[in-house]
C-alpha positions as a Markdown table, in Angstrom:
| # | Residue | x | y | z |
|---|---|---|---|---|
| 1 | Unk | -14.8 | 16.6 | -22.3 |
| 2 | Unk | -12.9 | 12.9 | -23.5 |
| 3 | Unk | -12.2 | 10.4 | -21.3 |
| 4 | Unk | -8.4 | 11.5 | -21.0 |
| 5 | Unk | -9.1 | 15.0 | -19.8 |
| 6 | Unk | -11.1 | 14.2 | -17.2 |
| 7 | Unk | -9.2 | 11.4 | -16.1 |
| 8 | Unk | -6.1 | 13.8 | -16.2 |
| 9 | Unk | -7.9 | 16.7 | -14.6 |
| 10 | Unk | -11.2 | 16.5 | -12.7 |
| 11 | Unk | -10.9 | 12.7 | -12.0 |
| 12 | Unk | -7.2 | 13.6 | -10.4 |
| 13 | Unk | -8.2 | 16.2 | -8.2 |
| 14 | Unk | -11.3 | 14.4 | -6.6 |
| 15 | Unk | -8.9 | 11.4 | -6.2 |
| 16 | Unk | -6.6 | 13.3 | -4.4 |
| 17 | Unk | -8.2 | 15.5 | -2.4 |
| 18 | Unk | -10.5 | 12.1 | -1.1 |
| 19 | Unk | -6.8 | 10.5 | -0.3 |
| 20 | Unk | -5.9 | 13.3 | 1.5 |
| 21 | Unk | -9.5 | 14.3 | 3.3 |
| 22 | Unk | -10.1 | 10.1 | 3.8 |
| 23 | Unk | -6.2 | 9.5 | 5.3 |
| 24 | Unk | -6.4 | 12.7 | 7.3 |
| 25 | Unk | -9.4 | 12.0 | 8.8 |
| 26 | Unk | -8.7 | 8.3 | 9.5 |
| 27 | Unk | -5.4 | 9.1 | 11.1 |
| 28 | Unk | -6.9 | 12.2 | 13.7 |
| 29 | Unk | -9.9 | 9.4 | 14.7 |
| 30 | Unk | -6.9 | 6.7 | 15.4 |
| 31 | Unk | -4.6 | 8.8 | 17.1 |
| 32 | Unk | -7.5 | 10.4 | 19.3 |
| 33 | Unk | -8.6 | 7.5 | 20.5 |
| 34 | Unk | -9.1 | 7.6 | 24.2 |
| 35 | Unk | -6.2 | 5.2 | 25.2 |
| 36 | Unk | -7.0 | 4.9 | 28.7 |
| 37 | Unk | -5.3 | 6.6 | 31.7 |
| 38 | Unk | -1.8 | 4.7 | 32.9 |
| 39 | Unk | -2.0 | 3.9 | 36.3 |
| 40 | Unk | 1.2 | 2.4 | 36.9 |
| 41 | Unk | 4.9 | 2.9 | 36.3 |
| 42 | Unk | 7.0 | 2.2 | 33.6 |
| 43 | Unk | 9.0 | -0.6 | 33.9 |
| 44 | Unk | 10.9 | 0.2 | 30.5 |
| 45 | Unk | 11.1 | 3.3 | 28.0 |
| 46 | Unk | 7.4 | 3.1 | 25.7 |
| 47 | Unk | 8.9 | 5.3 | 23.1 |
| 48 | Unk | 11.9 | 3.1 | 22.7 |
| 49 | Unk | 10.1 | 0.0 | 22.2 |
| 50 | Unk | 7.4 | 1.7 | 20.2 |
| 51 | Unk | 10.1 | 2.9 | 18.1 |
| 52 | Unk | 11.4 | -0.5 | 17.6 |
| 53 | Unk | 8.6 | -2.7 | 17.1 |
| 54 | Unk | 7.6 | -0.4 | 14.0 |
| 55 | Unk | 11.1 | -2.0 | 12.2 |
| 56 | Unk | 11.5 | -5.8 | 14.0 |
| 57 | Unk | 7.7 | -6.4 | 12.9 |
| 58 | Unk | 8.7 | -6.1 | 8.9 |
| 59 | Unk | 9.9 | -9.8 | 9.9 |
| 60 | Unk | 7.6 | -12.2 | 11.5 |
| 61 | Unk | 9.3 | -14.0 | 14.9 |
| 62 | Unk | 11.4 | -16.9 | 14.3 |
| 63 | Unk | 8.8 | -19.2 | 15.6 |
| 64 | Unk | 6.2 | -18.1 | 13.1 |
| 65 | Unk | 8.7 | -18.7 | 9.9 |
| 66 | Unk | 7.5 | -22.0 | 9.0 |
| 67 | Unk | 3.8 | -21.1 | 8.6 |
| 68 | Unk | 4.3 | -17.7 | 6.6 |
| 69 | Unk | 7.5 | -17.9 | 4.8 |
| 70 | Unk | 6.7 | -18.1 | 0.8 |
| 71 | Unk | 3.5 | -15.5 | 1.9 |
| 72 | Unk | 6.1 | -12.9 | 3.5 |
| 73 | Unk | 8.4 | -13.4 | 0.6 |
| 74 | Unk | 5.4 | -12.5 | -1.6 |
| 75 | Unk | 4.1 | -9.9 | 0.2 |
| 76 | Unk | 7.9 | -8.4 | -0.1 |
| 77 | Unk | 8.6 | -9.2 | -3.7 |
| 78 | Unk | 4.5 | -7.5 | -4.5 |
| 79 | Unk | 5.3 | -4.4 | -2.3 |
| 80 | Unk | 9.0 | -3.7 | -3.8 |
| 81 | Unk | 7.6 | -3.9 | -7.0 |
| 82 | Unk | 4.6 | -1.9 | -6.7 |
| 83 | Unk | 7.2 | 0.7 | -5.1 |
| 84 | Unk | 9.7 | 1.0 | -7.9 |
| 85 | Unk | 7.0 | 1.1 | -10.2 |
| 86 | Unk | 4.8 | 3.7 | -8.6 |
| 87 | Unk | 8.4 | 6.1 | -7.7 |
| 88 | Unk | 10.4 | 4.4 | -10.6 |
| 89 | Unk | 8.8 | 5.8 | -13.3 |
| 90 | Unk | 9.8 | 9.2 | -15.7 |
| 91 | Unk | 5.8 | 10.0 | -15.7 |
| 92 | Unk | 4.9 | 9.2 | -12.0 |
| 93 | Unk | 7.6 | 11.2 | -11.0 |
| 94 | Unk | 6.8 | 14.0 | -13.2 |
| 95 | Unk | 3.3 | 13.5 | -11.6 |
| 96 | Unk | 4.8 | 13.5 | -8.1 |
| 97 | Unk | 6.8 | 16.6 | -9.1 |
| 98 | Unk | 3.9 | 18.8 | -10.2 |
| 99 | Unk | 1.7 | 18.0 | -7.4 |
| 100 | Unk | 4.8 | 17.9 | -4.4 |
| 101 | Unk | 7.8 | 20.1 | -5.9 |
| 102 | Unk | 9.9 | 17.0 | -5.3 |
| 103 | Unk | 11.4 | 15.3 | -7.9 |
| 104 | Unk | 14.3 | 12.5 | -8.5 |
| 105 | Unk | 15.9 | 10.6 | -11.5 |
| 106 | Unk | 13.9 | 8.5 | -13.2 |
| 107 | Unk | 14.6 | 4.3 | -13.4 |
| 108 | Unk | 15.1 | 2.7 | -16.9 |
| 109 | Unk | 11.8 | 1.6 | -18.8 |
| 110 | Unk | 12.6 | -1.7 | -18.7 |
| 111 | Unk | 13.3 | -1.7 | -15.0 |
| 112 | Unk | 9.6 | -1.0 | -14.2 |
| 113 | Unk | 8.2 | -2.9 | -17.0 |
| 114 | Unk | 9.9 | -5.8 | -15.4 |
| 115 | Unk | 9.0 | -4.9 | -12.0 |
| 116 | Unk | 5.1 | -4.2 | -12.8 |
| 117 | Unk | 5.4 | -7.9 | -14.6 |
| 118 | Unk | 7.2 | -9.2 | -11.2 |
| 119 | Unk | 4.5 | -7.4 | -8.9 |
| 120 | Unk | 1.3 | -8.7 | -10.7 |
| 121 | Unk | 2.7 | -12.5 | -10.6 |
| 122 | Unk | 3.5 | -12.0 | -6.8 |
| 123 | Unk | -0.3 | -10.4 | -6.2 |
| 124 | Unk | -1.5 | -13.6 | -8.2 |
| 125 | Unk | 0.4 | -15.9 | -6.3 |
| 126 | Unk | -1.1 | -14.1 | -2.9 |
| 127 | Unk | -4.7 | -14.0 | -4.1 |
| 128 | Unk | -4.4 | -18.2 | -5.1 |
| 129 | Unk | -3.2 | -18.6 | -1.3 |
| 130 | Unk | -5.8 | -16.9 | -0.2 |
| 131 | Unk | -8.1 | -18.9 | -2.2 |
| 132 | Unk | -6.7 | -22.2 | -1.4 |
| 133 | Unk | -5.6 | -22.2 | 1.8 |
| 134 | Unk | -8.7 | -22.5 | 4.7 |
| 135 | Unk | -7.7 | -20.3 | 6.8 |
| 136 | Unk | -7.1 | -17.6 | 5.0 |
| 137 | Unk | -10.2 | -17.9 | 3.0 |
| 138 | Unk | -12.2 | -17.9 | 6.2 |
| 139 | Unk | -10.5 | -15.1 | 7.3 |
| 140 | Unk | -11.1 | -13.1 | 4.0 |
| 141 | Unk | -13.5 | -10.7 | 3.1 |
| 142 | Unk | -14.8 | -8.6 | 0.5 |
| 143 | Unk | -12.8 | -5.8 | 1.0 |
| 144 | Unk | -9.6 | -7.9 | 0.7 |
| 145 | Unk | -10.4 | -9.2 | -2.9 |
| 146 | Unk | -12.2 | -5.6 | -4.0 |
| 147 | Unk | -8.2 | -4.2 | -2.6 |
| 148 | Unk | -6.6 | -7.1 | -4.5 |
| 149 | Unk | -8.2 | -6.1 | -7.5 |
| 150 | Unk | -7.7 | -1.9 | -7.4 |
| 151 | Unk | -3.9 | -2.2 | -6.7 |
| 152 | Unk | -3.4 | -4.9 | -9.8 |
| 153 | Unk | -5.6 | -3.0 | -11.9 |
| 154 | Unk | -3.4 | -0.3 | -12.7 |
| 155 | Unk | -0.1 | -2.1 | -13.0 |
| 156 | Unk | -1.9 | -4.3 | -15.5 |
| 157 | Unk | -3.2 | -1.1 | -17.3 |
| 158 | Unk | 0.0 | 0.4 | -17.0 |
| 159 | Unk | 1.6 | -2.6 | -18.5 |
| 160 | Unk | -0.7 | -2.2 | -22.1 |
| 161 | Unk | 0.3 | 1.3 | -22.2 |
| 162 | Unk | 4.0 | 0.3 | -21.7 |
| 163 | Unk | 2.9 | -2.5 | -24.7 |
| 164 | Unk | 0.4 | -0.5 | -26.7 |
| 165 | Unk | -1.8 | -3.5 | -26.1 |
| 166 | Unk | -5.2 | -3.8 | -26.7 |
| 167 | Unk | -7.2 | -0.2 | -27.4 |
| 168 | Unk | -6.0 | 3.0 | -28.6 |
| 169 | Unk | -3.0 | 4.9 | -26.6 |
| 170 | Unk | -5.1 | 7.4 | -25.5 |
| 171 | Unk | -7.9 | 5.5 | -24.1 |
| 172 | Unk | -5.7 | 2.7 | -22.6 |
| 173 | Unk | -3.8 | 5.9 | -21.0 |
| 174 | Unk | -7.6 | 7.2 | -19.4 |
| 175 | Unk | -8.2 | 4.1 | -18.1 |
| 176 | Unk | -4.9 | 3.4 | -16.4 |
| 177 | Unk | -4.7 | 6.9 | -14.7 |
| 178 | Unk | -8.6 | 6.1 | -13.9 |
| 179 | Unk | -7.2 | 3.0 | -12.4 |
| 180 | Unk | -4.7 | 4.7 | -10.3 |
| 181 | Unk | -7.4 | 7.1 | -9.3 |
| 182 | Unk | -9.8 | 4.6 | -7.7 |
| 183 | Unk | -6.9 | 3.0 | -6.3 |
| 184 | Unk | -6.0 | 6.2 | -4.0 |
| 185 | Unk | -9.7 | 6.9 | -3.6 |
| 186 | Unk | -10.3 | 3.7 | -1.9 |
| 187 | Unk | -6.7 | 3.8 | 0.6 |
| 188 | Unk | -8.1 | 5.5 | 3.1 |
| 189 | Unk | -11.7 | 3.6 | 3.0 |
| 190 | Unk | -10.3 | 0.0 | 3.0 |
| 191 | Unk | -7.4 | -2.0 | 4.3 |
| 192 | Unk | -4.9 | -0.7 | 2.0 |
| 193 | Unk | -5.3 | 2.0 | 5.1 |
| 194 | Unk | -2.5 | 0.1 | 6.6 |
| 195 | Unk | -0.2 | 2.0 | 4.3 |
| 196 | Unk | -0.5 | 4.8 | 6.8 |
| 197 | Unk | -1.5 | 3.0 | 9.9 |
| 198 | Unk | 0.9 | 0.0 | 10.4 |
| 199 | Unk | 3.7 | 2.8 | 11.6 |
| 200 | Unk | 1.4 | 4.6 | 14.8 |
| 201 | Unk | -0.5 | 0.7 | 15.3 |
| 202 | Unk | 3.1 | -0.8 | 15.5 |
| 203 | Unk | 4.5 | 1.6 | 17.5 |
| 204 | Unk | 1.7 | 1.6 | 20.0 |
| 205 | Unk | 1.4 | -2.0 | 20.2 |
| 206 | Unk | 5.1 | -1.4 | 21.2 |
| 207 | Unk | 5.2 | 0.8 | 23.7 |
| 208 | Unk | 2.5 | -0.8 | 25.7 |
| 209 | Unk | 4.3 | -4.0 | 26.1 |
| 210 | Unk | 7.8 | -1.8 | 26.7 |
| 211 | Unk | 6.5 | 0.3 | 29.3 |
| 212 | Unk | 5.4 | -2.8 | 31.0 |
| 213 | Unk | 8.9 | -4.6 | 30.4 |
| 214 | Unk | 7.3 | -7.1 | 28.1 |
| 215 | Unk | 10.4 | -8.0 | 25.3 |
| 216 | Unk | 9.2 | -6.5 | 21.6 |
């Protein structure tokens, strides 16, 4: 078996069915947490303010602008990238489609080209703060480098595919969609988890302060 086909078949499904098993599991153990019995009244509605804490906290407070600004802004500009690239593309989609049954029109090849570039200078940006400012780099661990590097891996990949840089098609093609793989392996064991947990954390976060009539 070449690298390709097992990067296209075997190397596929074990990716996704760890994503799948790993997220799954991850989410039952968070949401079964024993939360502790409420002894009091409400003094506002809990779901209401869970509900809106999940969408006022994709903007820090208006105190806390001046210290995270330019790394929000990143953190946007890397995100909205990475999305348009990952649901952007003719062959992702295809992808999506066979696995799903969904299926939408496909962005220009020069749209995600130019978003991948745009996504990897924003995650290079975010990983030199991280390196040079203290507090962050204290704050830093392994696991938020090894994530750096498994979600920039495969736009770079996917970028030489796009170019036809470097080795032949075919194995550049194996190693991006081997790149990909790993990257949805490792979701549900890392802190890329917070693709799937910011939402319920939010939103729980939220309705503790609301029901105690706490402003979120």
């Amino acid at each position: 078996m070449q690298l390709l086909d097992f990067a296209r078949g075997p190397g596929l499904q074990i990716a996704i069915t760890l994503l799948v098993l790993g997220t799954t599991w991850r989410l039952v153990h968070m949401l079964a947490l024993p939360w502790g019995r409420r002894r009091t009244e409400p003094r506002a509605s809990a779901r209401r303010a869970g509900l809106a804490t999940v969408f006022r906290r994709f903007w820090p407070l208006a105190g806390f602008q001046e210290g995270v600004r330019y790394g929000h802004l990143l953190g946007y500009i890397s995100h909205i990238g990475l999305a348009v690239v990952v649901f952007g593309g003719v062959f992702h989609i295809e992808l999506i489609a066979s696995i799903t049954g969904l299926h939408w029109p496909s962005l220009p090849p020069i749209f995600i080209t130019f978003s991948a570039a745009v996504a990897i200078a924003a995650f290079v940006a975010l990983l030199i703060r991280r390196l040079t400012q203290p507090v962050l780099r204290m704050l830093s661990d392994w696991d938020d480098y090894f994530s750096w590097l498994v979600v920039v891996l495969p736009l770079v990949t996917g970028l030489a595919v796009a170019g036809g840089l470097g080795l032949r098609y075919e194995t550049l093609l194996a190693v991006h969609i081997l790149s990909a793989e790993l990257l949805l392996i490792w979701i549900p064991f890392g802190k890329l988890f917070h693709a799937f947990s910011f939402a319920p954390s939010r939103a729980f976060t939220g309705a503790q302060y609301g029901r105690r009539g706490v402003p979120v």
